[in-house]
N, C-alpha and C positions, 0 to 999 in steps of 0.2 A: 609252308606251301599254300594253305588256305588263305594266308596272308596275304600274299604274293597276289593275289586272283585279284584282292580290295585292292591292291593299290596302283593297278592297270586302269582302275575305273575311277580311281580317287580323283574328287577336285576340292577345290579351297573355297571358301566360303565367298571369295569375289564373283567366281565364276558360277556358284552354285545361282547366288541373284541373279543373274543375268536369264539363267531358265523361266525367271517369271517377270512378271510388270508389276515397278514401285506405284504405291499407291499413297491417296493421301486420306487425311480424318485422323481423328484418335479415340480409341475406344475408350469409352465411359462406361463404368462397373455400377451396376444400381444401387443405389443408397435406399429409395426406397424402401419406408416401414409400413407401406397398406395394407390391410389384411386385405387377405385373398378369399375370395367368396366361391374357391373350390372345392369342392366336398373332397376330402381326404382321401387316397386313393384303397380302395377294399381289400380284405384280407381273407384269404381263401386259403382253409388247413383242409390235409388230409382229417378224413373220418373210416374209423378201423381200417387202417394201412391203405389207403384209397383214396388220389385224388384226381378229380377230372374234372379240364377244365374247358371251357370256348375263350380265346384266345381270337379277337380282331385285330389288325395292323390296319388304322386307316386315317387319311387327314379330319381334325377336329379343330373346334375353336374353343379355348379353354382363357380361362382368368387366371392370368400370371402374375403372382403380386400384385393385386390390381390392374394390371393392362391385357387389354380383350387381345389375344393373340392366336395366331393359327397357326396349329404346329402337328408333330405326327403324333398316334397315341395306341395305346394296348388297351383297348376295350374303353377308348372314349375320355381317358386317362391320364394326366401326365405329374408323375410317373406312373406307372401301369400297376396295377393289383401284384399289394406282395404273397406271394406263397408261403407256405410252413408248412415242413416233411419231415419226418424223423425215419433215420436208419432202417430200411426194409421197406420201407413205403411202394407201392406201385403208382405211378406217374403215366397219365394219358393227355394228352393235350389236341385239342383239335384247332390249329390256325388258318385262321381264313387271312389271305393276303391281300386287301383292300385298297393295296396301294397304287400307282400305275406301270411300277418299276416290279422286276425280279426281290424278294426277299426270305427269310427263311429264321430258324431262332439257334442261339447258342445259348446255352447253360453254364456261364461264366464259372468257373471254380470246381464245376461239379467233376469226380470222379466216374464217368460214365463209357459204354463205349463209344468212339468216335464212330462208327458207321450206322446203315440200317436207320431208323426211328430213333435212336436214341441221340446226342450231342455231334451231328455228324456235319460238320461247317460247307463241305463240300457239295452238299444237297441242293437243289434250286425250289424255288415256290413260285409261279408263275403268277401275274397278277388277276383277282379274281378266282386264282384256285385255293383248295381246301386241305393241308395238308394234314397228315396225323402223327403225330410224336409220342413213341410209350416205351419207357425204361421203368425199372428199380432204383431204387437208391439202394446202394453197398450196404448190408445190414453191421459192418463196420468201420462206415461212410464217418468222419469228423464233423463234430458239429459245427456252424459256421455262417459268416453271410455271402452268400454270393449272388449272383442276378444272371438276367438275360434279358438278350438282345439282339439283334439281328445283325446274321454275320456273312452276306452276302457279297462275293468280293467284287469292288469297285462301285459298288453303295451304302457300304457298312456307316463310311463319316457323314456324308448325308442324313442318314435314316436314325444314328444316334443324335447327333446334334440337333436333331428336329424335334426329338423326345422320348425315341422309341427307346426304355430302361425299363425295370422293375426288379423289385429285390425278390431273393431264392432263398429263405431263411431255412435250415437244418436244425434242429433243435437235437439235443443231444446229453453227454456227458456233463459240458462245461455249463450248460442250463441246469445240473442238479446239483451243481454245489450252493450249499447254503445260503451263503450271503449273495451271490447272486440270484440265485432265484427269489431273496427278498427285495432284490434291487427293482426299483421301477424302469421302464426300459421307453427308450427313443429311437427310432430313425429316421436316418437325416441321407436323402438322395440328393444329390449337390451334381446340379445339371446348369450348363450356360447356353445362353439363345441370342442369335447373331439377327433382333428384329426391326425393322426400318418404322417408320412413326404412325407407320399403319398395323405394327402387330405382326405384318408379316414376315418369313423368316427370307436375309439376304441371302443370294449364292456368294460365296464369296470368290472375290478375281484370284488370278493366279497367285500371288505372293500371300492367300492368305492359305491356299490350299497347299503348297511347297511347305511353307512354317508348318502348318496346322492350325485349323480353324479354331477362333476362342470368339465366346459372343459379346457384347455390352451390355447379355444383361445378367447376372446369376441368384439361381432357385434355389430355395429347401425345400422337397415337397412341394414345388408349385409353388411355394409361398415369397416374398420378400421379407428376410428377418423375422423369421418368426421366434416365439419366446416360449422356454420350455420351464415345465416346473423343476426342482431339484428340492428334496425334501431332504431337512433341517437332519442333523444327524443321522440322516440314511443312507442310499447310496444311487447314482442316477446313473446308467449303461446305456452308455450311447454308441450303436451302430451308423458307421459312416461307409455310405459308400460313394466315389468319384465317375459317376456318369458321367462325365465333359467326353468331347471325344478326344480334344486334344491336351486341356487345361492341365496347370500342377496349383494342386491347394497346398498352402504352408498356413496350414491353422492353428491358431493359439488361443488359451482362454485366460483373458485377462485376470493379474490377481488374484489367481485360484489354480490349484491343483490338481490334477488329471494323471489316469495311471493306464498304461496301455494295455492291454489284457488279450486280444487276438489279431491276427494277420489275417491275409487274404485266406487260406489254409485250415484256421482253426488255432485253438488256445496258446498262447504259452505256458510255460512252467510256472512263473511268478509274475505277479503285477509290475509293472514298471514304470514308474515315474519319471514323466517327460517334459518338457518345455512346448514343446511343437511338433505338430501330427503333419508328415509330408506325404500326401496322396497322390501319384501320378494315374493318367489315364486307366481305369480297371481296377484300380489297387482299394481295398476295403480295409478298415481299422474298426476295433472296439475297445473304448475308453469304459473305465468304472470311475465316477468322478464322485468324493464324499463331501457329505454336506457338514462342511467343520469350520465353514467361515463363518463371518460376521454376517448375517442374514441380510440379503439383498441382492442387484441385481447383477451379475458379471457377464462381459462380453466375448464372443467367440468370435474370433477378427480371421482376416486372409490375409497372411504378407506378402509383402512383394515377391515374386519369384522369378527369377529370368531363366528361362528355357535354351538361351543361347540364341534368342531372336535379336537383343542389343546390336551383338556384334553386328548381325547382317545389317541392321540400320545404318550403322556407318559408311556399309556402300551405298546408302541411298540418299545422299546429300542433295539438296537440289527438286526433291521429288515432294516434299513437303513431310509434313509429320505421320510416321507410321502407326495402323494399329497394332496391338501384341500387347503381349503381358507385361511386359517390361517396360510400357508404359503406365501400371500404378505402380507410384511410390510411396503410398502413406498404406496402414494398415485400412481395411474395411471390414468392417461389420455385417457377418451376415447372418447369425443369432446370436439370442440372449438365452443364460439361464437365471431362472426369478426361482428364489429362496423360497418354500412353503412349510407350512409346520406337517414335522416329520410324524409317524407313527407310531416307530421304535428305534431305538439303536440301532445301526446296522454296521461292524468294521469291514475293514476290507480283509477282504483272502487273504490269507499267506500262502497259500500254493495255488495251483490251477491244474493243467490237466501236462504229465511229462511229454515232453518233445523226443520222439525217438532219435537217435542217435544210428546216423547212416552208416553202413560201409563203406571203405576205399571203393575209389571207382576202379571198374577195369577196362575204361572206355574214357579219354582224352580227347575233347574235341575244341576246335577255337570257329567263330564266328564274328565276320567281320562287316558290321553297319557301317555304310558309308552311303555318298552321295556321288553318283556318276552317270552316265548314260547307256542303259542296255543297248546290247548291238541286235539284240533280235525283237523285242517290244516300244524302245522307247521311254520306256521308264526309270523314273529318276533318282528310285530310292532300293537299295540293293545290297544284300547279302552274300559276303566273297564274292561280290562281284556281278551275281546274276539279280534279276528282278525276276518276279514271283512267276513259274509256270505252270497250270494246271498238271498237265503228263508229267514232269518233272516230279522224282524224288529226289529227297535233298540230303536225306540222313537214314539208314537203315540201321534199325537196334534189332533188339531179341528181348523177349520178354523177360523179367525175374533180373534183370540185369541193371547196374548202377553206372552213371557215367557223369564225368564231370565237363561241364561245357564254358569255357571262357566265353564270355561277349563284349566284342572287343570293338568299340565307340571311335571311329575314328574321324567324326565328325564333326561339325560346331554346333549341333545341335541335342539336346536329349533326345533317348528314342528309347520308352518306357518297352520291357523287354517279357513278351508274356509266351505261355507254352500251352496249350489243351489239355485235355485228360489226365495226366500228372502233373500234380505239385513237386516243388522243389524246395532244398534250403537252400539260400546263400551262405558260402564259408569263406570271400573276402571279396575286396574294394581293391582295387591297385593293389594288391599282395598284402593287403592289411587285413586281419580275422574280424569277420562280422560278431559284435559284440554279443548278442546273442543268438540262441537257434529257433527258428521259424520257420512254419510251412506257408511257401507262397506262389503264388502263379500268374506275378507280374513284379519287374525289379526295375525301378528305374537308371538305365544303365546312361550319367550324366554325359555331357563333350569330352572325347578323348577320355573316358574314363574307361579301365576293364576289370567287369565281376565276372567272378569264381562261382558258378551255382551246379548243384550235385543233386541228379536226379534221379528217383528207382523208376525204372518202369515194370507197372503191375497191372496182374489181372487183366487188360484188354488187349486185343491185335488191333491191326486195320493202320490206315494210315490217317494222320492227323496234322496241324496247322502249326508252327510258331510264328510271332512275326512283331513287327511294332507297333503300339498299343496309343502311338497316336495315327487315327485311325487313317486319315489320309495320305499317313505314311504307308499304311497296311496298304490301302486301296491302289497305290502308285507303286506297289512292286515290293517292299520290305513285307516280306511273307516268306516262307518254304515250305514244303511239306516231309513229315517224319512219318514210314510207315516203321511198325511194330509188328515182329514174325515173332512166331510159338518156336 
């Protein structure tokens, strides 16, 4: 039935180009190894269950891998000061919106309530005004990395792709197991900027806003390739999180070994030994990587990824060479880790922290991404059919309740699939069992492909956002709103 609705709006990837104008250039990925003369961006923990903080959103000029650029920033920042809260914590935040545009902050990952002051996406901040944000963290909130960002609809891709990110670190359980807490720790903000030879950041034309915007140039940390220590029979935990607004990293570390250890959500059960970390828009990993090679310097590359932007080139013959991801095709380098004499032994875990084990849902729903033309807004990108309406609700649950939700890709594009205030697990791919169990709250759901994801919903009412997490999909209409009744 919900099917039925997508495929009254469905079009084909010929027609879907034609909504926008081919364009020509080819994006260039920075190779780029200059150190960056930005001072690292600050780190502000709670003190006895408390923290508060001043929060600016406003245009800065920062050193980006070497190139003087002007971009948006969180206190002057980019990327913005990361936090650190553990379970119970109280959270006040005062944002001053500095920008000239509506904006406002989301608390990516965080378990919180969606209304009021606390993670409420629906809120506005006026520019020039001061708003105020103050929750709890869940005194049995999962420890974890998440961030925030501004989630203002119909400037949210704008405002990320300009710089506005920073990490939200939880510190928790999976911090007091042994060997990681002997582990030395990294992270790595992996953000892209679309800047013309002045620094400046481009708007980009219609076809790159339709795809989703990717920049020419990509950061760790502000940096170009920067180089991290990894100590000699230790063990080195690296947090990654995918600020891009649109981008998908497929990263790999050359010649070395790498073991995945948490999702967006928080730990898994056992370490897992990976080939390649695939990060779509939102989506956060944390690797424990040990130090048992042959001492020296290994590289962290980004492979090619096609997002399902190829195809649409093919209708653009004649227009000249498109940008898009899918034009790199060699691996790139975007850090290194450099070998250093360790301190101690460090092995890796043999367990981590157990993944609960859901109940059957008592709630079946399907949701259908596609690409069509709303008959009441105009908008191009749409869910069973509709594009995103404020008054509109989209899905009515109940609280303490479990339900399983198809998202079902009926397009030629990926369209990374994220939810608010509950995490989810996936439990399959096209009817295949996802290999293992994970808490996450973003899936990248590929072209034509349909996942299985089973959700509880806990502890909070109100009503809250799902949508696609490449953001100028969000902003052009792939959004709904789920309220949650007691």
């Amino acid at each position: 039935m919900l099917e039925e609705k997508g495929q009254k709006n469905s079009m084909d990837r010929r027609r879907f180009l034609t909504l926008s104008t081919a364009a020509t250039g080819a994006m260039l990925l920075s190779r780029c190894a200059t150190p960056n003369s930005q001072q690292p961006s600050s780190v502000l923990r709670s003190q006895a269950g408390q923290l508060t903080i001043d929060l600016a959103a406003s245009p800065t000029r920062v050193n980006l891998g070497g190139v003087r650029s002007h971009l948006l920033s969180y206190n002057q920042q980019v990327p913005g000061p990361r936090w650190e809260v553990r379970p119970g914590d109280a959270v006040e935040i005062r944002f001053k919106n500095q920008l000239d545009v509506h904006s406002n902050l989301h608390f990516h990952g965080l378990h919180l309530p969606p209304t009021g002051e606390a993670d409420n996406p629906l809120r506005m901040v006026a520019p020039g005004e001061t708003a105020l944000y103050r929750f709890t963290i869940p005194s049995d909130h999962r420890a974890g990395t998440f961030w925030y960002h501004p989630h203002h609809h119909g400037n949210v891709a704008a405002q990320v792709a300009g710089g506005l990110a920073g990490l939200l670190v939880v510190r928790g359980d999976l911090d007091e197991i042994p060997e990681i807490r002997a582990a030395q720790e990294a992270f790595l903000v992996l953000q892209d900027f679309d800047l013309n030879w002045r620094g400046q950041l481009q708007e980009p034309i219609p076809v790159f806003r339709m795809w989703g915007r990717e920049g020419n140039r990509i950061s760790i940390n502000g940096q170009a390739s920067p180089t991290l220590p990894l100590p000699q029979a230790g063990l080195l935990r690296l947090r990654l999180l995918n600020a891009s607004s649109s981008r998908v990293y497929r990263l790999q570390l050359k010649d070395h070994p790498w073991y995945l250890i948490a999702t967006d959500g928080g730990a898994l059960g056992e370490p897992i030994e990976t080939d390649e970390v695939i990060l779509a828009s939102g989506e956060r990993a944390e690797l424990l990587v040990p130090g048992t090679r042959e001492p020296g310097t290994y590289e962290i590359v980004n492979l090619p990824y096609d997002r399902g932007t190829m195809d649409m080139m093919g209708g653009t013959r004649g227009h000249g060479k498109i940008m898009g991801s899918s034009t790199q095709t060699e691996p790139i380098q975007i850090a290194r880790l450099a070998y250093q004499e360790g301190t101690a032994d460090i092995p890796l875990p043999k367990a981590l922290i157990p993944v609960e084990t859901l109940p059957e849902p008592g709630v079946t729903r399907e949701f259908v991404f596609d690409h069509g033309i709303d008959a009441q807004t105009g908008q191009p990108f749409l869910i069973n059919g509709q594009a995103f309406d404020h008054s509109r609700v989209d899905v009515q649950t109940r609280l303490d309740t479990v339900e399983d939700w198809f998202i079902i890709n009926k397009a030629g594009l990926d369209h990374p699939f994220h939810l608010h205030t509950n995490s989810f697990q996936v439990v399959s791919r096209d009817r295949n069992p996802e290999p293992y169990r994970a808490w996450r709250d973003v899936v990248n759901v590929r072209a034509y492909e349909t996942v299985q994801i089973r959700v509880p919903f806990r502890n909070f009412t109100g009503k809250t956002v799902f949508h696609c997490h490449v953001l100028d999909h969000e902003d052009q209409g792939m959004m709904g709103i789920v309220e949650i009744a007691a």
